[in-house]
C-alpha positions in Angstrom: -5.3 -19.3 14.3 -3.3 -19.5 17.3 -2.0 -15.7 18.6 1.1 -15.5 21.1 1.4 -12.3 23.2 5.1 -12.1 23.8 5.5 -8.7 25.1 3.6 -6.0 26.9 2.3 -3.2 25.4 3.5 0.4 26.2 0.5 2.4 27.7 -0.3 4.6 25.6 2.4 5.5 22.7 2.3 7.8 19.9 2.1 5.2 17.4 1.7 1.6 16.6 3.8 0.5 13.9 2.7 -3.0 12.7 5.1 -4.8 10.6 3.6 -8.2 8.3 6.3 -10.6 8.5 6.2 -13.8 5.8 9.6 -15.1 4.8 11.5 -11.8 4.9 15.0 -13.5 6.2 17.3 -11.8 4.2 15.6 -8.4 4.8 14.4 -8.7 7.9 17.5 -7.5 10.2 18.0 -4.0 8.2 14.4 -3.8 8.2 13.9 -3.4 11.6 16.7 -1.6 12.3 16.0 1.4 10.8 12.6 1.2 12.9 14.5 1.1 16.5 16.8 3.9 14.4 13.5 6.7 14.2 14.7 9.6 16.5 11.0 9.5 17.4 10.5 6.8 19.8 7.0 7.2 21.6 5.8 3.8 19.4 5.3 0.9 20.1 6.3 -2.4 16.9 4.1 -5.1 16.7 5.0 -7.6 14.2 2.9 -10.3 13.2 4.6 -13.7 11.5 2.6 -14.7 9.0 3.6 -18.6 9.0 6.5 -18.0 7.7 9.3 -20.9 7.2 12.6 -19.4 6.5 13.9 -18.7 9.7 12.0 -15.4 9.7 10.2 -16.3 13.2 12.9 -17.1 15.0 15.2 -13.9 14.1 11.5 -12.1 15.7 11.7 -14.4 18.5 15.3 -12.8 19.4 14.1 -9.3 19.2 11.2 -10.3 21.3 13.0 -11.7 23.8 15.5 -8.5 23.8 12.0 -6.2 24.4 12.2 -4.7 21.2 8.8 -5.7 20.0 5.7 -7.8 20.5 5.3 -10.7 18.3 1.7 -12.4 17.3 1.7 -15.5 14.8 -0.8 -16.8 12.1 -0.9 -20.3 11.2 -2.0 -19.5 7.4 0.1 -16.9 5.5 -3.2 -14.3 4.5 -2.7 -13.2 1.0 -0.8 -9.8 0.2 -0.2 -10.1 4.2 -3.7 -7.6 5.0 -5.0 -10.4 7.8 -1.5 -9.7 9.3 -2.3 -6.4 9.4 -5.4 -6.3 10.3 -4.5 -8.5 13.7 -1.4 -6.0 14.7 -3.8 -3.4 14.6 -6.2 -5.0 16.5 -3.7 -5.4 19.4 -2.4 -2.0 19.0 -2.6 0.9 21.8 -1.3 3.4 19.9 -3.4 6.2 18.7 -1.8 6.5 15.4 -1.7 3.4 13.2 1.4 2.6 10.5 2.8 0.2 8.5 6.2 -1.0 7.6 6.8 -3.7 5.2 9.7 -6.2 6.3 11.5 -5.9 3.1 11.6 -1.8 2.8 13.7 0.8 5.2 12.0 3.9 6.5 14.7 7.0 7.3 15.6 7.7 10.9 12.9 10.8 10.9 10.7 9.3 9.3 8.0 9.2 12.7 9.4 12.4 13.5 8.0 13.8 10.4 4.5 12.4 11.0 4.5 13.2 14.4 5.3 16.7 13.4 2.7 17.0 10.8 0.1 15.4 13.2 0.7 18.1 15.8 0.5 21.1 13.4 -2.9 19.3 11.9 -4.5 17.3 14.9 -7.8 18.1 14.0 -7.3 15.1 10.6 -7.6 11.5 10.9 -5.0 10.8 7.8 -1.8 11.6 6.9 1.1 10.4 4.1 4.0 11.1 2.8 6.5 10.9 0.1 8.1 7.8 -1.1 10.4 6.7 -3.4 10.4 3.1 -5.6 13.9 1.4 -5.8 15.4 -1.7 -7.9 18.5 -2.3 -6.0 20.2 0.7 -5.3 18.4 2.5 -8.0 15.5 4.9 -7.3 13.3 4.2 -10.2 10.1 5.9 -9.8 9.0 8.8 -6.7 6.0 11.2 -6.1 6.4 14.6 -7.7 4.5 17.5 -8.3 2.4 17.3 -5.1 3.7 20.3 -2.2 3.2 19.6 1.5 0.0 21.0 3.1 -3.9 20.1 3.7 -5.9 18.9 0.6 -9.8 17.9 -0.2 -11.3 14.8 -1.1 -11.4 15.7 -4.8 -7.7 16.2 -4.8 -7.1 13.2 -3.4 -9.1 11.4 -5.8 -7.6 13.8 -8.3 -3.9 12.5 -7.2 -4.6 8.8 -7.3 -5.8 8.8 -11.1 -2.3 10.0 -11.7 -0.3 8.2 -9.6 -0.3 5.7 -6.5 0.9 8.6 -4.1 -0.2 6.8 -1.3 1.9 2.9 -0.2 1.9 1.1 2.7 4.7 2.9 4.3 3.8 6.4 3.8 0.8 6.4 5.6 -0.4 7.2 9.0 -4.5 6.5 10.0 -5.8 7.4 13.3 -7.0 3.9 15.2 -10.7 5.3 15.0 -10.4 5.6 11.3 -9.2 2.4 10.8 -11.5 0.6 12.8 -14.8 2.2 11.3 -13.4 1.3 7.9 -13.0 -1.9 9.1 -9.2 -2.7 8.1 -8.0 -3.9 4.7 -10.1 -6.1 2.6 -8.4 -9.7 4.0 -9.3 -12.8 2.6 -10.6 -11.2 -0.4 -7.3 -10.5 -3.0 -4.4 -11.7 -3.5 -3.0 -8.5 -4.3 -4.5 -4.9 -5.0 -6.2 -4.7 -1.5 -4.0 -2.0 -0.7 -5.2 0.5 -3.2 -8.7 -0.8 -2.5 -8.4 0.5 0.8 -6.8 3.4 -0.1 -9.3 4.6 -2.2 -11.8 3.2 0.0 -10.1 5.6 2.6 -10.4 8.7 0.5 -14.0 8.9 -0.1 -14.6 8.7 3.6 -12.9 11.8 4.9 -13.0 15.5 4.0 -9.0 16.3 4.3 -5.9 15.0 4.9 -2.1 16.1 5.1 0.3 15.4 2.5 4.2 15.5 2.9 6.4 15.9 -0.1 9.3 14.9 2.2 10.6 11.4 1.3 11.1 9.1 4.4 10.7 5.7 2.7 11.8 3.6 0.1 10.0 0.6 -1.6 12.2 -2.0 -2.9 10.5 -3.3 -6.1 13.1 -6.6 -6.3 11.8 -7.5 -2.5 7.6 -7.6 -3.6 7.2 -11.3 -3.9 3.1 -10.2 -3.6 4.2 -8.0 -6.9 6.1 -10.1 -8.8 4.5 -13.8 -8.5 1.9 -13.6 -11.7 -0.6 -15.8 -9.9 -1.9 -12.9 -7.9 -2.6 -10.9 -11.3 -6.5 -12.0 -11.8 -9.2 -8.8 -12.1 -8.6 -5.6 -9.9 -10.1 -5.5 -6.7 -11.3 -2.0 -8.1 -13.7 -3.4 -10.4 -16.5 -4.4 -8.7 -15.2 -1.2 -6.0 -18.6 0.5 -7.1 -20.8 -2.4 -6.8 -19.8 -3.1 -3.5 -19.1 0.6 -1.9 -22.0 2.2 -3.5 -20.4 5.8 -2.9 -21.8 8.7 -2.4 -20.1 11.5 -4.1 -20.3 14.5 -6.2 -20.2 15.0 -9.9 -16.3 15.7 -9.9 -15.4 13.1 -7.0 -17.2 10.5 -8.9 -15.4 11.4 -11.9 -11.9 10.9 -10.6 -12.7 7.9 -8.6 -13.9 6.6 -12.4 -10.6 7.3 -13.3 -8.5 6.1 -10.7 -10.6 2.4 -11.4 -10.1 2.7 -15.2 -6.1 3.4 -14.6 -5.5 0.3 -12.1 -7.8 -2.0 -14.1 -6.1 -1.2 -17.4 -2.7 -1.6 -15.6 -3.3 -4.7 -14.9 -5.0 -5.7 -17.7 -1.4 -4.5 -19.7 0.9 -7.0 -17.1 -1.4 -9.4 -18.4 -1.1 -9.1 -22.2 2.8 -8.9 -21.4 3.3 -11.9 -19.9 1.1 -13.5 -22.8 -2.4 -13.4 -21.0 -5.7 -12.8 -22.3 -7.0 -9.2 -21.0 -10.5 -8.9 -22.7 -12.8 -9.7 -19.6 -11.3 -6.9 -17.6 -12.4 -4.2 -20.4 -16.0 -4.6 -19.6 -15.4 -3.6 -16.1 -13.9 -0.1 -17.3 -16.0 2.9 -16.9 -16.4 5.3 -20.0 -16.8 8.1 -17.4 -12.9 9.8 -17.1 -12.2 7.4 -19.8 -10.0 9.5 -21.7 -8.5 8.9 -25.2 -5.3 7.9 -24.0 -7.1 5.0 -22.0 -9.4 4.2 -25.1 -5.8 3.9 -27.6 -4.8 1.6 -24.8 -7.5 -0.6 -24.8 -7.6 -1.0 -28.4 -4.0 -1.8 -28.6 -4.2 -3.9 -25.6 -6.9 -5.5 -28.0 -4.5 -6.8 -30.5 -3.5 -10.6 -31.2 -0.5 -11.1 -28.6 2.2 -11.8 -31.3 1.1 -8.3 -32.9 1.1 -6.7 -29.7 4.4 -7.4 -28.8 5.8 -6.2 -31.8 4.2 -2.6 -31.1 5.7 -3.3 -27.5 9.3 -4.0 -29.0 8.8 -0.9 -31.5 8.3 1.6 -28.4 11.2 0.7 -26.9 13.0 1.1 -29.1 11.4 4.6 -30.1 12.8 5.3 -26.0 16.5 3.7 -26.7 
């Protein structure tokens, strides 16, 4: 892997916001515009091209050359882009670590509102935010239910077997956190390492601040890493167990359960829809926080295909 340092670092900013760049050319220019936008500007932007041959380099190369951020390249495009980030934070000076994907837009406060939080709670190494999920113009999925303030390990567990609250661009980890974790989970998946490191994340600290104010929007239509069905194999979450060997208490270990169970059977469902066998994920499902909603599920997941998708077409249109 060949790295080019293009740009010197700030001495010491606020944050580091590290951006994964692999064939993002029709995003790329509003992307990082609303990045030099934040009205917060102690950061410094690394971006890291992950090989990418679109003409997505080159359009960095410009904004390097105009000192508006430091480039590093890879010469293999890492899968679901976590060696990318894993090098930008390596180079990073910043004391606070984020991440923008090159296909999403953050609001113009959205630092501000970090840095704000951070100051009110310095004594946390983690922080996120609200988000909202958007197909074209359209917001089509968003966080609610959680209020702003300082919650426990259990609730965070307790959040993430609802919901994803946490994505790439809503979160902010303090360098020595990231580090002693030891960055996302690269080489390893495809896709999922994100929530692997999530959770991962939240079983290793006490408390954390949560802001229910929206500063970033994922584009669902942009998510290549989503949408390409080669990258849905097993969950990274289920050997998460095997490998972590966590130490928790009744209750954590409980949500955790459920949070695996919820992503597994997710993905085992994106399977059966696209016409996919599903039945060696379900042995990899914990009966601990299983839940009877979970076990109707499985069982329907369990169906011959053609007599799946005719349940599938009757709830539809149940909804129409």
């Amino acid at each position: 892997m060949t790295e080019i340092k293009v740009q010197r670092a700030p001495s010491s900013p606020f944050f580091s916001v590290v951006i994964p760049v692999h064939n993002k050319v029709d995003y790329l220019e509003r992307s990082l515009a609303c990045i030099y936008e934040q009205t917060f500007g102690d950061c410094e932007i690394i971006a890291v091209d992950d090989c990418s041959s679109d003409g997505s380099l080159e359009i960095l190369k410009q904004h390097e050359r105009a000192g508006k951020l430091r480039l590093y390249q890879r010469q293999e495009p890492g899968p679901g882009g976590y060696a990318a980030r894993n090098l930008g934070v390596s180079h990073s000076v910043g004391k606070w670590v984020m991440f923008f994907d090159a296909d999403d837009v953050v609001d113009v406060n959205h630092l501000a509102v970090f840095h704000e939080a951070i100051t009110d709670n310095d004594d946390l190494d983690f922080y996120c935010g609200n988000y909202v999920m958007k197909v074209g113009d359209k917001v089509v999925g968003k966080n609610k239910g959680i209020r702003s303030g300082r919650y426990n390990k259990l609730d965070g567990l307790t959040f993430f077997a609802n919901n994803d609250f946490i994505h790439m661009n809503s979160a902010c980890i303090r360098r020595e956190l990231f580090d002693r974790l030891g960055g996302f989970p690269e080489g390893r998946y495809k896709r999922g390492g994100d929530v692997y490191f999530w959770v991962r994340l939240l079983i290793n600290i006490d408390h954390f601040y949560y802001s229910e104010t929206v500063t970033s929007e994922w584009h669902l239509d942009n998510s290549h890493v989503t949408k390409n069905p080669d990258n849905l194999t097993l969950h990274p979450l289920a050997d998460f167990i095997e490998v972590e060997s966590p130490k928790l208490d009744r209750e954590c270990d409980i949500q955790l359960r459920r949070i695996i169970n919820r992503k597994i059977i997710a993905w085992a469902t994106e399977k059966k829809l696209q016409g996919k066998q599903c039945y060696r994920d379900f042995p990899h499902v914990s009966l601990k926080g299983l839940g009877y909603q979970n076990i109707i599920r499985m069982l329907v997941l369990s169906m011959p295909i053609s007599v799946y998708q005719v349940v599938v077409d009757m709830k539809r249109s149940w909804r129409a």
